[in-house]
C-alpha positions, 0 to 999 in steps of 0.5 A: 427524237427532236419532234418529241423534244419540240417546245412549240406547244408546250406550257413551258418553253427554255430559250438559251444561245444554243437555239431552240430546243436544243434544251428543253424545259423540264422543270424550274424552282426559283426565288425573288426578293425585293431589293434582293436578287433572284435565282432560276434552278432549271432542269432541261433535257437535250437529245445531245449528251455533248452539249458545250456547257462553256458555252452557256455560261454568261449567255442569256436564258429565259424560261416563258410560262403560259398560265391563267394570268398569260405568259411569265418570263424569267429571264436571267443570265447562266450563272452555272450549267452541269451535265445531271446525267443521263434516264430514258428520255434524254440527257440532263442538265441543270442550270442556274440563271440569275441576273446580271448584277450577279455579273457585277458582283465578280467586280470588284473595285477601288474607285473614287465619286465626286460631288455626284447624286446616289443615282449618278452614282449608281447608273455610272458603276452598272452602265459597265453592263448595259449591254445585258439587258434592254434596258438594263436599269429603268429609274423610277424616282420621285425623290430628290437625293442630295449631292454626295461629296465623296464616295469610294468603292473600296475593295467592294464589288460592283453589285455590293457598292450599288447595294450598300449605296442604295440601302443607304438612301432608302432605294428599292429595287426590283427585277423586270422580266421580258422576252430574252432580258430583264431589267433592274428598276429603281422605285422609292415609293410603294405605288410606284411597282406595278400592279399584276394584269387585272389588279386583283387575285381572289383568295379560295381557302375552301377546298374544292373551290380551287379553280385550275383555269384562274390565278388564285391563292389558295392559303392566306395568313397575317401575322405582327411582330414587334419592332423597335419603336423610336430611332434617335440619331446625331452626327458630328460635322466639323465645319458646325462643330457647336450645332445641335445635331440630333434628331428623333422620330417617334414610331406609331406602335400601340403595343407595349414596348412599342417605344423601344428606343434604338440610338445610333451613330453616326447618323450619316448626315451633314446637318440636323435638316438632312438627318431628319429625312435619315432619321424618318426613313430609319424608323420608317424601316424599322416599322416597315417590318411589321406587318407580313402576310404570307400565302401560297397558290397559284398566281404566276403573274406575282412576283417581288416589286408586284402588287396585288389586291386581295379579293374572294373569300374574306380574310379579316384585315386583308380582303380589298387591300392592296399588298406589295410581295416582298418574296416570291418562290416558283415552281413548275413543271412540264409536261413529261417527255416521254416517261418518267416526268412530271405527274400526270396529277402534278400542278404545272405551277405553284408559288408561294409569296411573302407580302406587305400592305402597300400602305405600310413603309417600304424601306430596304434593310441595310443589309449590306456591310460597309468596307472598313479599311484596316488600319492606316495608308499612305497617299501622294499629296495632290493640288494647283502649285506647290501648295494646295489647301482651303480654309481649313487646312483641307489638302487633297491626295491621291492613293495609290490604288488609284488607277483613274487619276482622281483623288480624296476629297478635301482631308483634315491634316492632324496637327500637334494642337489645334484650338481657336487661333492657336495651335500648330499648323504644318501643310503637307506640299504637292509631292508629299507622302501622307499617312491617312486613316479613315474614322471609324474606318469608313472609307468616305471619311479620311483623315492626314494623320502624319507625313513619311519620307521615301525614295524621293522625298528624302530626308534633309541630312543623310542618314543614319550618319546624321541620326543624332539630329531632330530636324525640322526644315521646311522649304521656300514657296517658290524659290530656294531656301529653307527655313529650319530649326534642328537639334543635335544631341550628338553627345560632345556636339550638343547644339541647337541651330536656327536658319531664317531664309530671310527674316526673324521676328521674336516678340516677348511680351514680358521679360526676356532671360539669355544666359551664355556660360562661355562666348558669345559671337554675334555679327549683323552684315548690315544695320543694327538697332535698339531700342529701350524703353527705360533704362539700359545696363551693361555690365562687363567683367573684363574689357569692352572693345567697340570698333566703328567704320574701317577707312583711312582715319585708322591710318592717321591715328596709328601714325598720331600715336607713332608720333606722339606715343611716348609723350602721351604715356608719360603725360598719362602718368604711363596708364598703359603701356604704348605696345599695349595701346596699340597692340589693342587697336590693331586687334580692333580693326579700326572701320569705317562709320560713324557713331552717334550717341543722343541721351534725352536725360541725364549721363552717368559714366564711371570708371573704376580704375584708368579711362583712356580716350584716342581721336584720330583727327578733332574732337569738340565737347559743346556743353549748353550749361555750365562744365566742371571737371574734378579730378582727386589726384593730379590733372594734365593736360597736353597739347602738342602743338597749340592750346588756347582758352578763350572766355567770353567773360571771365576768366577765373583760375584758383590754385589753393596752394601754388599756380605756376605757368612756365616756357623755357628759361621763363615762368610765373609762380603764385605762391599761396603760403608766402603771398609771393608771386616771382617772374623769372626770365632773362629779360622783362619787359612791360608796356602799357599804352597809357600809364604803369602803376605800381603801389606798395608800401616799399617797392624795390627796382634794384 
C-alpha cells in the first residue's frame, strides 16, 4: 500500500512536516486575492487512520503542480486539519492552508509607532513572523511615503493593523509562492508584479481548439461599471488652522454621471501638498474599479499580483494587452489512487481568473475598519521635569494599556476658553491623571479633555469632610508651596480665601469698588505703599487710630502725660478725659518708625468736634510763607516749662478788648474800653541806659 501511495510521479505532490507521503494529494481548490489572502482546501489520502492532526497545525505545507507552463507551488501555513473519514483506497483528511499573515491575524495588539514611515511600520509589526517564510516580506516600493507621527494599533490584530495601514497609503500587496515558503511583496505600482514565464497566454474560444499540452484561456469576457467620477477632500490642522485645505481630483469617465462627486472628511493629510497625493490616489481607486475582465482556463502559472498579455483569438479591446489578475481560483485533481478518484476525463487542472488592464489605477480598497476607541480613557501624564509641554500646551501621557513604555504623541490639553492670547491655561504636571478622548474616535487623534484625582493624587482637603469647598490649588515648580483660591459655601462659613505663595499682582484699568459690611483687618509684615494719581478721600464714621514704630519713645511719652496729664486736660478745656486718653494709647501699641507726609499741593484738614495732638519728645512747624492761626471760641496755649517768641522784625500783638500778661503777684492789662493800661506789682522798676521820658497832659507820681 505505501507504493501505491508513492508522490514520486505524480502531477501533484502534497509536501507537510509529517514526511513524504504520509499524505498524499488528492485534490486542492483554492483562491487568491490581490491585496487580500488566500486559502488552499486540500484533500489528501494516508495509509494511517491515526495521523497526529495537532501535529499539522501551524506547520508548513505546500502543494507542487507540474503543468504545461512548469511546476506551481502553493505554499501556506496548516490553518485547519480534519479526519474526513474513511473509503476503499485510504483514510481521508482535509486541510486548510493559508498564509502566515493569517498567523498574525491571532494577534492581537495595543502598541504605539513614533515618527516611523508606513513601511518601517509594517516591517517592525510582521518581523514577529519572520521565521515563516524565506524571505517572509520582499518590499518593492517606488515611492517615498511620508513620516507619520503617530500610529496606535489599538485593539487591532497584527494582520488587520498591517492591512489598514497598507490601504491607507495606497500599498498592494501579493503572495509569492516556492518550494516549502511563500513570501508577502509589497508593490505600488503595476509593472511592478511579474509577468508569468513567457509573457503571454493565447485565448482559444473556439471549441476543439483547446489544447491540453498548453497554458490557454478557454473563455474571455470584458465588462464596465460605472464609478464615482470626482472625489474632493479637506482636512483640519490645528497648527495652519486658517490654510486653505481642500483639494479635488476630477476622474476621466465620458460617460453620464461620469462626474458623480464623492466628498469626504477627514482627509487624513496634514497640508493641502500632502492631501493632493491622497486625494489623486482616492480617485485613482475609485477609477481602478472600472474596467474588469474575467476568464477561465488553464493557466496554472497565473496567479493574483500576476501579469499576462493576452494573445491568440482576437478579443476586441483585449488581444495584446497586458492585464494584471486581481483574483485567481484553482482547482485540481490527481490522478485516482486506486478507485473511486478523480475521473479518467477529469482535467487535472482549471481556474478561473478576475483581471484588469495593467495600464489602469492599482489601488487597494480600504476595506479594513479602522478601530474606534469607545468613549473616554484616562493616562498618566509623562515628560522631562515636573512640567512637560511645547509651544502649545501639547503634553504627553501614557495609557495604561501600554505594556512597552512609550507614550502618546504631543496631546492638545482642552482649557475652559481659548482664543488669541486670551483664554484659560491649565498644564496638567508629570504624574497626573488624565481623561483623554480621540476625534472622532480615531485612536491617532487624542485629545486631554480633563484631569481626575486618584489614590495618589489626592485631593487638597480630605473628603467628603470638606465637600462643601470648590478648591483650585496649584503647586509650586520645584519647591514647596501653592497657590490657591477656594471657595466654601458651607452655609454659616460662607468664605472665599486666596493664597499667594509669594507675590500678588491686580491690575484695574478703570474703576475699582470694595465693599465690607462688618470689618475689615488688613496686616502688611513689612513695607506698604500708595500711590494717587489725583486726589484721595477717606472717610471714617467713627475713630481712626494710626500707630507708627514700637521702641522706647512710647515710654516717654506715657510718663509725659503721667506728669503733665491733668494740666493738659484742664488747659484743653478737658477735651477728653486723661483715662480716655490713655486708655487709647495703650490699645494702640505705640511702635517704632517714623512717618513722612509730602503734599506737593495744597492741605485742607478739618475736624468736626475736638482735635488732640500728642509728641512724645519735640515737634517744630516750619512755614515757608506767612502762618495764621484763627481759633472762633477761646485759644490756650501752655507750656510746661519754657516758651519763647522770637521775630526777626516785628512783633505785632492785637487784643480787641483787653491783653493781660501775668506771673505771680505781677501782671500787665491793656484795656481797650478804658484806654487804661495798669502795672501791678510789689515793687517796679524801670532803667534806661540813657534817658526815661514820660509825656502827658497830667502825669500822677503819688
Amino acid at each position: 500500500m505505501n507504493a501505491l501511495f508513492s508522490q514520486d510521479a505524480r502531477q501533484g505532490r502534497l509536501t507537510t512536516t509529517l514526511g513524504k507521503d504520509a499524505l498524499v494529494l488528492l485534490r486542492m481548490d483554492g483562491t487568491e486575492e490581490l491585496s487580500g489572502d488566500f486559502e488552499w482546501r486540500v484533500e489528501a489520502l494516508s495509509t494511517r487512520g491515526d495521523v497526529d492532526l495537532h501535529a499539522l497545525l501551524g506547520t508548513p505545507a505546500t502543494v507542487e503542480v507540474d503543468l504545461a507552463g512548469g511546476t506551481r507551488h502553493f505554499d501556506g501555513v496548516v490553518c485547519e486539519a480534519r479526519h474526513a473519514g474513511v473509503s476503499e483506497n485510504g483514510f481521508r483528511y482535509d486541510l486548510v492552508l493559508r498564509p502566515w499573515l493569517h498567523v498574525a491575524g491571532l494577534r492581537r495588539n495595543m502598541r504605539i509607532f513614533h515618527n516611523k514611515t508606513v513601511v518601517q511600520i509594517v516591517e517592525e509589526v510582521l518581523s514577529a513572523y519572520a521565521d515563516l517564510g524565506e524571505p517572509h516580506l520582499e518590499v518593492a516600493l517606488t515611492e517615498d511615503y511620508p513620516v507619520l507621527e503617530y500610529t496606535v494599533q489599538y485593539g487591532e490584530s497584527d494582520a488587520d493593523f498591517v492591512r489598514r495601514q497598507l490601504e491607507r497609503f495606497g500599498i498592494t500587496w501579493s503572495w509569492v509562492h516556492g518550494d516549502g515558503t511563500h513570501a508577502m511583496r509589497l508593490t505600488d505600482l503595476p509593472e511592478s508584479h511579474a509577468l508569468v514565464p513567457g509573457g503571454d497566454r493565447p485565448y482559444y474560444g473556439v471549441e476543439g481548439h483547446h489544447l491540453a499540452e498548453e497554458e490557454h484561456f478557454r473563455t474571455w469576457s470584458s465588462a464596465e461599471r460605472i464609478t464615482t467620477g470626482a472625489v474632493r477632500l479637506t482636512e483640519y490642522n490645528f497648527k495652519t488652522p486658517r490654510a486653505m485645505q481642500e483639494v479635488d481630483r476630477m476622474g476621466d469617465a465620458s460617460h453620464p454621471h461620469g462626474q458623480v462627486e464623492s466628498y469626504d472628511w477627514p482627509g487624513d493629510y496634514l497640508d493641502q501638498g500632502g492631501g493632493r497625493g491622497v486625494v489623486a490616489r482616492r480617485a485613482q481607486g475609485e477609477r481602478g474599479q472600472a474596467p474588469r475582465h474575467r476568464a477561465t482556463g488553464f493557466v496554472a502559472s497565473l496567479g493574483a499580483g500576476g501579469r499576462v498579455t493576452l494573445a491568440g483569438d482576437r478579443v476586441e479591446n483585449a488581444t495584446g494587452r497586458t492585464f494584471l489578475c486581481l483574483r485567481a481560483e484553482h482547482r485540481f485533481r490527481s490522478q485516482a489512487y486506486g478507485t473511486g478518484d478523480a475521473q479518467a476525463d477529469e482535467v487535472p487542472y482549471e481556474g478561473s481568473y478576475v483581471l484588469m488592464p495593467d495600464d489602469a489605477p492599482l489601488v487597494p480598497e480600504r476595506r479594513t475598519p479602522g478601530p474606534k476607541v469607545q468613549g473616554p480613557e484616562t493616562a498618566v501624564v509623562v515628560g522631562e521635569g515636573e512640567i512637560d509641554c511645547d509651544e502649545h500646551g501639547r503634553i504627553l501621557a501614557r495609557f495604561h494599556w501600554d505594556d512597552t513604555g512609550a507614550h502618546t504623541m504631543r496631546m492638545r490639553v482642552s482649557q475652559n476658553w481659548a482664543s488669541k492670547g486670551w483664554g484659560g491655561m491649565v498644564i496638567p504636571r508629570i504624574g497626573m491623571e488624565v481623561i483623554v478622548e480621540h476625534l472622532r474616535g480615531d485612536p491617532d487623534k487624542p485629545i486631554v479633555t480633563g484631569c481626575v484625582f486618584n489614590g495618589v493624587n489626592y485631593a487638597p482637603y480630605a473628603l467628603p469632610a470638606n465637600k462643601t469647598k470648590s478648591v483650585f490649588r496649584s503647586d509650586t515648580h520645584k519647591g514647596r508651596g501653592f497657590n490657591e483660591l477656594t471657595f466654601e459655601d458651607d452655609r454659616g462659613r460662607e468664605e472665599v480665601y486666596l493664597h499667594a505663595q509669594k507675590d500678588q499682582t491686580i491690575h484695574v484699568e478703570n474703576n475699582r469698588a470694595k465693599r465690607i459690611d462688618v470689618n475689615q483687618f488688613e496686616s502688611v509684615g513689612h513695607n506698604k505703599a500708595i500711590e494717587v494719581g489725583n486726589n484721595h478721600e477717606e472717610v471714617v464714621g467713627g475713630n481712626v487710630h494710626m500707630v507708627i514704630g514700637a521702641n522706647r519713645l512710647a515710654g516717654f511719652v506715657s510718663k509725659v502725660h503721667s506728669h503733665f496729664g491733668n494740666a493738659l486736660m484742664d488747659k484743653a478745656g478737658k477735651i477728653l478725659k486723661s483715662a480716655n486718653l490713655m486708655g487709647a494709647l495703650g490699645a494702640a501699641g505705640l511702635g517704632k518708625g517714623n512717618l513722612t507726609v509730602h503734599i506737593g499741593g495744597n492741605k485742607a484738614e478739618t475736624t468736626a468736634v475736638t482735635s488732640t495732638e500728642t509728641v512724645g519728645v519735640n515737634k517744630a512747624t516750619i512755614v515757608g510763607g506767612t502762618r495764621q492761626d484763627f481759633t472762633g471760641g477761646s485759644y490756650h496755649s501752655f507750656s510746661g516749662q519754657h516758651r519763647m517768641d522770637e521775630t526777626l522784625r516785628t512783633l505785632t500783638q492785637v487784643a480787641g478788648e483787653r491783653w493781660q500778661a501775668g506771673s505771680g503777684k505781677t501782671h500787665i492789662v491793656l484795656d481797650a474800653a478804658s484806654g487804661k493800661i495798669t502795672i501791678e506789682a510789689d515793687d517796679i522798676e524801670l532803667k534806661g541806659h540813657k534817658s526815661i521820658s514820660m509825656k502827658a497832659p497830667r502825669i500822677d507820681l503819688n
